[in-house]
DRENMAR-823308 format. One record per residue: x, y, z of N, C-alpha, C, CB in turn. Coordinates in steps of 0.02 Angstrom, whole numbers, plus 50000, padded with zeros to 5 digits. Glycine has a CB too. Layout:
BEGIN
XYZXYZXYZXYZ/...
//
This chain:
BEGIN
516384462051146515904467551144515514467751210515424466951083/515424476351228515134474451311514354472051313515164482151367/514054470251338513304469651324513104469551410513044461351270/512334470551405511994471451459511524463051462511524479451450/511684460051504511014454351520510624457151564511204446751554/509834455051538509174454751565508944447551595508704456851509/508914447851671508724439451686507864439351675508964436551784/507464435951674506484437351693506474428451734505664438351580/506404427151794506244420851831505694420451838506494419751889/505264416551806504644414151809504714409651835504304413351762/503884408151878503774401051899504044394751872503204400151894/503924396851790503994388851753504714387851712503304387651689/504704395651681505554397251658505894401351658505744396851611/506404400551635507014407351651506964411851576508064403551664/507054416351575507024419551490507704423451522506144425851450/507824426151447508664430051463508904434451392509404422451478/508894439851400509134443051346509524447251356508744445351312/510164448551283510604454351304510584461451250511404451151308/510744465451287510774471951244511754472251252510184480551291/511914472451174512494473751152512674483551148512494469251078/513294481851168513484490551157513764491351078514244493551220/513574496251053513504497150987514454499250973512804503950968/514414496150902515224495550893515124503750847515624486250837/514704507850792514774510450780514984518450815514484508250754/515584520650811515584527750859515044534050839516404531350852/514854532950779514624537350757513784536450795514784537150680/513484530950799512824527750797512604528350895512934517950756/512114524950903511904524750954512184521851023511474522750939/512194523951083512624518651117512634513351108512604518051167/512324509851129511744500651118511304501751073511164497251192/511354494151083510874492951012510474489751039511124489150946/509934487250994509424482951011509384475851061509274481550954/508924475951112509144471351158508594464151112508934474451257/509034457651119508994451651085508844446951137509614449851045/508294441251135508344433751168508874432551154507924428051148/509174427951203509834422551204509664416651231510474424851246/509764411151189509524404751218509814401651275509564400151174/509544398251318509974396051389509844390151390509814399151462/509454385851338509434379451343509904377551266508584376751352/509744370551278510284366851221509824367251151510514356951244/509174366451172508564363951102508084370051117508014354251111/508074373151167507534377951203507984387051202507364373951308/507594391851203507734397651214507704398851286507374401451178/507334393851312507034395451401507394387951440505834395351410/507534388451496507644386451538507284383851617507964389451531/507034377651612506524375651687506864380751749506644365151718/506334384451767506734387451819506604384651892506604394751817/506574378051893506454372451935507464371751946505874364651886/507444370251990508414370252006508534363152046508774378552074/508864359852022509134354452048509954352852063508904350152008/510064348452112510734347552126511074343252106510844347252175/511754343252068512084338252040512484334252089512464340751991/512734329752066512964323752127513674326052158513074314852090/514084331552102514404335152131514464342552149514724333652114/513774342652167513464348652217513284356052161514214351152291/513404354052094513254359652068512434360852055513654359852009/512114367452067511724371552062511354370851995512024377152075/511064368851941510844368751864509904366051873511474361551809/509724371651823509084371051809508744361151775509044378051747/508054362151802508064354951783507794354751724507734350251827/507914350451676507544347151626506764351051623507524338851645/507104355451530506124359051540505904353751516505734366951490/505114354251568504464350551561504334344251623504484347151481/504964344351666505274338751720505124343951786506294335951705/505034338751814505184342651887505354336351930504444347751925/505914332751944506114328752004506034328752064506554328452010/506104324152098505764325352153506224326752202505344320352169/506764327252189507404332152240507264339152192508534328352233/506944341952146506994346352128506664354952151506904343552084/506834358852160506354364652209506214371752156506914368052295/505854372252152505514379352119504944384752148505164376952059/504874388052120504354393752143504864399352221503404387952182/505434398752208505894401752248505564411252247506784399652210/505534411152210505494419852170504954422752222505104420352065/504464420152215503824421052257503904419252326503264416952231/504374415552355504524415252417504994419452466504664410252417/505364423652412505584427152442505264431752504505794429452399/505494432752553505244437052621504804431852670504664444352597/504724425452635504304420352687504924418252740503924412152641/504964419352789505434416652863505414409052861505034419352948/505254404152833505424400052815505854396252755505094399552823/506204393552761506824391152707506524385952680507604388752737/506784383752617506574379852570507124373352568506494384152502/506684367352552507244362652568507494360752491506984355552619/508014358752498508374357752433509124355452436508344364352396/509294350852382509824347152397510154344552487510274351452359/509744341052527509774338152564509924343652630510164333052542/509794351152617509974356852686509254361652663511004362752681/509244368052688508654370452692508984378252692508174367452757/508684381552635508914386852607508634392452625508894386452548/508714399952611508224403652591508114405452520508264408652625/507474407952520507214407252473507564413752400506444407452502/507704417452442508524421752409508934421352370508964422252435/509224414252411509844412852398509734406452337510254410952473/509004403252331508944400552278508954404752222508454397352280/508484413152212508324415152172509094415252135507904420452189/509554418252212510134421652165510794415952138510524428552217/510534410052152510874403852140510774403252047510454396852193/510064402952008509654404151969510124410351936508934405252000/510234413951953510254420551910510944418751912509964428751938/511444416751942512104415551927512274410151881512404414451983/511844405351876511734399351817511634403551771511104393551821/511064409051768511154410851680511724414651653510554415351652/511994419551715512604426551706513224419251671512974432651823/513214412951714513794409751683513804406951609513934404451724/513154402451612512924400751547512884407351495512214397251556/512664410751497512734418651438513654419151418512424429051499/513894420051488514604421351494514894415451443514874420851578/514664410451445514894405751426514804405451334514564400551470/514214406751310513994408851268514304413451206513624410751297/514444420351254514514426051217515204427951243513924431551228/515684422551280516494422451286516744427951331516864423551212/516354431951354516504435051413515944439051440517064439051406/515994440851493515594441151557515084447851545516164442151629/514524448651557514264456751547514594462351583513544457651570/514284468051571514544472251611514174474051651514774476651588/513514472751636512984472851698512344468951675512754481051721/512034465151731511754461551743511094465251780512164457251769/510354465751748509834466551776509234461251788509684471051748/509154460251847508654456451870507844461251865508904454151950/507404457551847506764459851825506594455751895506424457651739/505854458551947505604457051995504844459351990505994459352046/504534456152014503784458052022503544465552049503504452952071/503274469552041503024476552034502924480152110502284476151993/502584473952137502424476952210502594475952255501974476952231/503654475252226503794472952293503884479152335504424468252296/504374477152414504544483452430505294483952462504004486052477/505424487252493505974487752527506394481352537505814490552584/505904478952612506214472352608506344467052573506084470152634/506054464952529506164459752459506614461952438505674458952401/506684467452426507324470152379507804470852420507264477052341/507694471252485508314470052514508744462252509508164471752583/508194459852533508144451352545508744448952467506994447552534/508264450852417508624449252331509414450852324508224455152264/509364455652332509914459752340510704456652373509624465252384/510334454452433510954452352483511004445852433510764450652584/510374442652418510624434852395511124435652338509954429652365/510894440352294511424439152235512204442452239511094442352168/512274448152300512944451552320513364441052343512764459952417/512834440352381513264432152426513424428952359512614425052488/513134427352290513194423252235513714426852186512484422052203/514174435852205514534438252183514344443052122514894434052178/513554443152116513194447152074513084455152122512454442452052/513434457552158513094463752210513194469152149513614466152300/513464466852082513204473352046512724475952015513444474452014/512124470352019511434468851981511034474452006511064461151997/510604477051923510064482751929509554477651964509774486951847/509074480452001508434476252005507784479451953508184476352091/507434477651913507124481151889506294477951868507574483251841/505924483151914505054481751901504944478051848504594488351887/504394472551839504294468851799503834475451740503934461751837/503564480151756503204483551748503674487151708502884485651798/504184490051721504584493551691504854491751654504874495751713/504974485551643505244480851591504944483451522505014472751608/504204478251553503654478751494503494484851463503034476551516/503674491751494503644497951444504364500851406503334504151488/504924497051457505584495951402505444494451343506074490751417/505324488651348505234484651270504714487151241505094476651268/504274488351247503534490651205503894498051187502604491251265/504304500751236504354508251204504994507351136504674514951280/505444503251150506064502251105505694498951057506744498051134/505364497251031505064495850987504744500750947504764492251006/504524504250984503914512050951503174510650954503984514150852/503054504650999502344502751011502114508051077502284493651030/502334510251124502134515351175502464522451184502204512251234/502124526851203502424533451193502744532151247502024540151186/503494535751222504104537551274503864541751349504694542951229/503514546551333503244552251358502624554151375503374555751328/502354556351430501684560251428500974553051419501734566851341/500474554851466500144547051460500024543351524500614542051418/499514539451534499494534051573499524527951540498994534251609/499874522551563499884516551539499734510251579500434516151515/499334506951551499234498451603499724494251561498234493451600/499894490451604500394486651605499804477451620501064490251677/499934474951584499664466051597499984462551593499234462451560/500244458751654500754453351632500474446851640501394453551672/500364441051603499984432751638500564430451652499494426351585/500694428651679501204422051713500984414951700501244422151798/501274411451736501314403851732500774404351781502064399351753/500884407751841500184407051890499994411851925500194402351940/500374418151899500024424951934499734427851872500594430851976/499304433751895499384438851840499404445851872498784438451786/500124449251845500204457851891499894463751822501424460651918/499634467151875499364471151835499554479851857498604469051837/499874481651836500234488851846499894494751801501054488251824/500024501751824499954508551812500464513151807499614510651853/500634516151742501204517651756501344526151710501654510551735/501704531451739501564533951706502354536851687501004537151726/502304537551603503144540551583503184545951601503414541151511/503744548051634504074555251638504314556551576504674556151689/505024551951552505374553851503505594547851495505804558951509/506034548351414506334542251407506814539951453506604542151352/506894535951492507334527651528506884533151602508754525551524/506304535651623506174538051677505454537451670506464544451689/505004534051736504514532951733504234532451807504484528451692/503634533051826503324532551887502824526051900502974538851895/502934523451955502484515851954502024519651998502854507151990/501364521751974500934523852023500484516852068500424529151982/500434510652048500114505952055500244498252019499594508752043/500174496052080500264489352055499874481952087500984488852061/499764479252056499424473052114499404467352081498604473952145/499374459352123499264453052086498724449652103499774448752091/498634445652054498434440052063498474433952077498324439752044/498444431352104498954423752110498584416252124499504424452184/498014416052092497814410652075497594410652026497514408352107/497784415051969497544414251897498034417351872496844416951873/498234410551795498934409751779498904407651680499284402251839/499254407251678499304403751601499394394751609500124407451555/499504391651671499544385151684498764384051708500164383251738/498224389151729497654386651725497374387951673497314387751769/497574391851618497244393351601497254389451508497284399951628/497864386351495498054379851451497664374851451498624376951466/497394374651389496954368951371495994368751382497304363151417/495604375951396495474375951441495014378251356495774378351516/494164377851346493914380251302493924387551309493384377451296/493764392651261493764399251246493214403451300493574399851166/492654398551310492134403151358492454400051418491164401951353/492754395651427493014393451509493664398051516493254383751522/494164399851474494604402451469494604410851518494644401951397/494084410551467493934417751459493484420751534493444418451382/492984417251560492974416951613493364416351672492744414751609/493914410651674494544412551722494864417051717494974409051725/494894420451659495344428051651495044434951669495544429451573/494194434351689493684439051697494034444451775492824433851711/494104439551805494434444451864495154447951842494604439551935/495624446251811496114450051807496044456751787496494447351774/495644457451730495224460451687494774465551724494844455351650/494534465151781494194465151846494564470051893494164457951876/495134466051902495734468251933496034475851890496304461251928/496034475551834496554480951809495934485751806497054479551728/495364486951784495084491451797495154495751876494544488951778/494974489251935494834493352005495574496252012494564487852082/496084493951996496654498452005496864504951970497124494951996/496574503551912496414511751873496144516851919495804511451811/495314512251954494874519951984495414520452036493884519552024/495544515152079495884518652133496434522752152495974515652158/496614525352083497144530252085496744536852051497874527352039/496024538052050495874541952032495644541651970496194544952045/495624538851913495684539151838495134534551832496414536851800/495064535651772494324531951730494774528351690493674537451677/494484522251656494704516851616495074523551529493784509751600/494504527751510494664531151479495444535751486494144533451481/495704537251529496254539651540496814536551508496304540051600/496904529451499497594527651483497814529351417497684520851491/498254530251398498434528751312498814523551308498834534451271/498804520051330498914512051298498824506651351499734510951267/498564500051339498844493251385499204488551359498354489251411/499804487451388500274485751363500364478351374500734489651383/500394472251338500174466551374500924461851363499374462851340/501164453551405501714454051382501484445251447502344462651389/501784441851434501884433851472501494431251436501704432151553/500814431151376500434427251342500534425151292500014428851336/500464422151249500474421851190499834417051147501144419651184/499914416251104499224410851046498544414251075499164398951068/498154408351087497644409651089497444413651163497364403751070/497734411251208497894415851272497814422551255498614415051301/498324426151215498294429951212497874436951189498584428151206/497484431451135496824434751104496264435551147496564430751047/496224431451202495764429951248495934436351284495814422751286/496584439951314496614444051355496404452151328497254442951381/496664450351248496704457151222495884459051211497194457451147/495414452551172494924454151182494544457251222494814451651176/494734454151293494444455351356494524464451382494864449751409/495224465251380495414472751406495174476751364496134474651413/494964474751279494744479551230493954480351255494854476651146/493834474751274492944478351317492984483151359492464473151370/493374484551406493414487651477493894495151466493834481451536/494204493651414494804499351400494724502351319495684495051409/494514511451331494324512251249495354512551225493644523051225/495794513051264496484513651246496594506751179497004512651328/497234508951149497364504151080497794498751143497994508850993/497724491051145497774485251185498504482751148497044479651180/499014484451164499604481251117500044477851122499904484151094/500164474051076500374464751082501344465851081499974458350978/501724457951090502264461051075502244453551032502864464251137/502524454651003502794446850944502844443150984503534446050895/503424443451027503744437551072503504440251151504744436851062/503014440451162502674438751228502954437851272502344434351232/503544430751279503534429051319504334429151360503184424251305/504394435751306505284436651321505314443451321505894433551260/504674447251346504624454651331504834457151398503864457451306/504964453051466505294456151523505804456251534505174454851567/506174448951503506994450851507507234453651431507504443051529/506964454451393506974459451348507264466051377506314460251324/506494469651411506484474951448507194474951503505764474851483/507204470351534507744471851585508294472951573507834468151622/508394470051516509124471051486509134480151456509254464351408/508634481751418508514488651391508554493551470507644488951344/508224491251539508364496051594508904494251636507784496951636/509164491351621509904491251653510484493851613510114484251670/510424496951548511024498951524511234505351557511004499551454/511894505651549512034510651581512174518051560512424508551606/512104523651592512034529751527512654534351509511424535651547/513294525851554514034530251540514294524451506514574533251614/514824524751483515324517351471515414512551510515974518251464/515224506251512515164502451594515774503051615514934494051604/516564503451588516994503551626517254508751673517324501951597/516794513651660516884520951689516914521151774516204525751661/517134523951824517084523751881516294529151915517854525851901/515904527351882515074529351876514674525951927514734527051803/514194529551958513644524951978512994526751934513484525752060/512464521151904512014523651872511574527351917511724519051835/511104530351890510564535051928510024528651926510274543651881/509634528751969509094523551995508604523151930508664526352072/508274515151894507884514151857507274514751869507984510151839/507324513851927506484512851960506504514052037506134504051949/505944513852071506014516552168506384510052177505094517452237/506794509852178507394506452224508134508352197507344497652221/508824505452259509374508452240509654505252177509824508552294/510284508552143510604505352100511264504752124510554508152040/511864499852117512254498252154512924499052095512024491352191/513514501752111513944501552061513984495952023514484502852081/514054496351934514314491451898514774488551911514404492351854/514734481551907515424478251911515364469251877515664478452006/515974468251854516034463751806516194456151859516674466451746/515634450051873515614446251895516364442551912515174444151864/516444441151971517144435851954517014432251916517444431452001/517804427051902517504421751876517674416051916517664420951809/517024413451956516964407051989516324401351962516864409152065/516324396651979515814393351965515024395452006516064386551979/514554392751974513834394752001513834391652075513164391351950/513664396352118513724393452182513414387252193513504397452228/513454383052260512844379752295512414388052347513274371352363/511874387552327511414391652358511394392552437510814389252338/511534397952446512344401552425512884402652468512294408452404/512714397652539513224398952593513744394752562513014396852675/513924390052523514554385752509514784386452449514474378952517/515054390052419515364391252350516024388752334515404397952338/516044385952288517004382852270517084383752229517324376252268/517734390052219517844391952163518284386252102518174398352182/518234387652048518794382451999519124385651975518614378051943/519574381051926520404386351882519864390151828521294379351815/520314395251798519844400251771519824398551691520114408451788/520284393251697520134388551609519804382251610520874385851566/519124382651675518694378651667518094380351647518654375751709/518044386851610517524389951599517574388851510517534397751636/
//
């Protein structure tokens, strides 16, 4: 059955979900996009990457970080400096798209054959160049058919496939906490799978790793600027806090999460809305904006998800997960 994977690379883990193409002819194209676990005991995966002794590429041990081990690649992308790792010095790219070929195999591996397309979820404000930068890394890792898709856009995928945000018509805030950022987006629907990112911006020294363990008034105080943050990006596009019809929130969960919703329900008269699973609501989403709106085997190009290009579908070889990513060796195709 064809299905769509959604990657989301966080600081701390990998999340991954797929949207299946619906077997009924009569019924909807796809169906509902699902988590897929990428660990053995875990749904998530350390997105910390380490090297095996025979040079393979694999996430490390969640809750571990070794000390040959390298992470926070995602966020380094566009820094002119390379990252060192397994005994040479990388870019920071070619780690991300090292990462995203570990999960396309592991899924593949999973669900017995390969997607038909593969969307990467990325932070909101990137631009050109990052997405260029991403782009090239995962074409070199044999992924050049991957959607890239706003973290932002994600999060109103899933909130809208659900029936928690209007498809249509509206302003919407977008809150995402991270492990150690927090992005906070503006966004407004055109139509269903079509939307406009009027605004976006981060934070990046306030996270869900500072913000763990931490009492409710200390909590809540480190979260005061984000909170801070999503308002001044409201006025500065013109609009009053009153304008939105919804804030859509999505990387938190437990008590975190009550802490944020509380917080935006002071500042925002809009309804503040949660998703069950928090913390799988971007590759959720990514998988829901990367489907495609023909048959993937079709000789189609999709129309663009978001301001950047979309690149023809195409169904991954089958090689092993690179070394990141100038040295790749492929294996027999019944080692998979």
């Amino acid at each position: 059955m064809s299905y769509v994977l959604g990657i989301d690379i966080g600081v701390g883990t990998v999340k991954a979900a797929v949207c299946r193409r619906a077997t009924d002819p009569g019924g909807p194209a796809w169906g509902p996009a699902q988590p897929i676990s990428l660990g053995a005991r875990s749904p998530v995966v350390a997105s910390a990457l380490r090297m095996t002794a025979d040079g393979a590429v694999v996430p490390a041990e969640a809750g571990q970080f070794p000390a040959d081990a390298v992470g926070g690649y995602l966020h380094r992308i566009g820094d002119p400096l390379p990252m060192y790792f397994g005994g040479g010095y990388f870019p920071a790219h070619g780690l991300t798209a090292a990462m995203a070929r570990w999960v396309v195999d592991r899924v593949w591996e999973i669900m017995g054959e390969p997607p038909a397309r593969v969307a990467v979820a990325h932070p909101s404000g990137w631009g050109a160049g990052r997405l260029g930068l991403l782009q090239a890394g995962l074409a070199e890792a044999d992924l050049m058919g991957c959607v890239l898709v706003t973290r932002a856009r994600a999060v109103v995928e899933c909130h809208q496939a659900a029936g928690r945000a209007p498809a249509a018509g509206g302003l919407l805030g977008v809150y995402r906490l991270g492990g150690s950022t927090a992005e906070i987006s503006l966004v407004a629907p055109q139509q269903p799978g079509r939307m406009e990112l009027l605004a976006s911006a981060e934070l990046s020294d306030v996270g869900g790793f500072e913000v763990d363990g931490l009492s409710p008034a200390d909590a809540r105080a480190l979260l005061r600027p984000t909170i801070d943050l999503a308002a001044a990006l409201v006025r500065s596009r013109g609009y009053g806090t009153e304008d939105l019809s919804a804030v859509l929130i999505a990387g938190v969960d437990g008590a975190v999460c009550t802490y944020v919703s509380d917080l935006l329900t002071g500042v925002f008269p809009a309804p503040v809305v949660r998703d069950p699973q928090p913390r799988m609501t971007v590759a959720i989403g990514a998988a829901l904006a990367g489907r495609p709106p023909v048959p993937p085997h079709d000789p189609a190009v999709a129309g663009p998800t978001d301001a950047f290009a979309v690149l023809p579908a195409v169904s991954p070889p089958q090689i092993a997960p690179p070394r990141p990513p100038m040295n790749r060796v492929a294996v027999r195709a019944d080692a998979r």
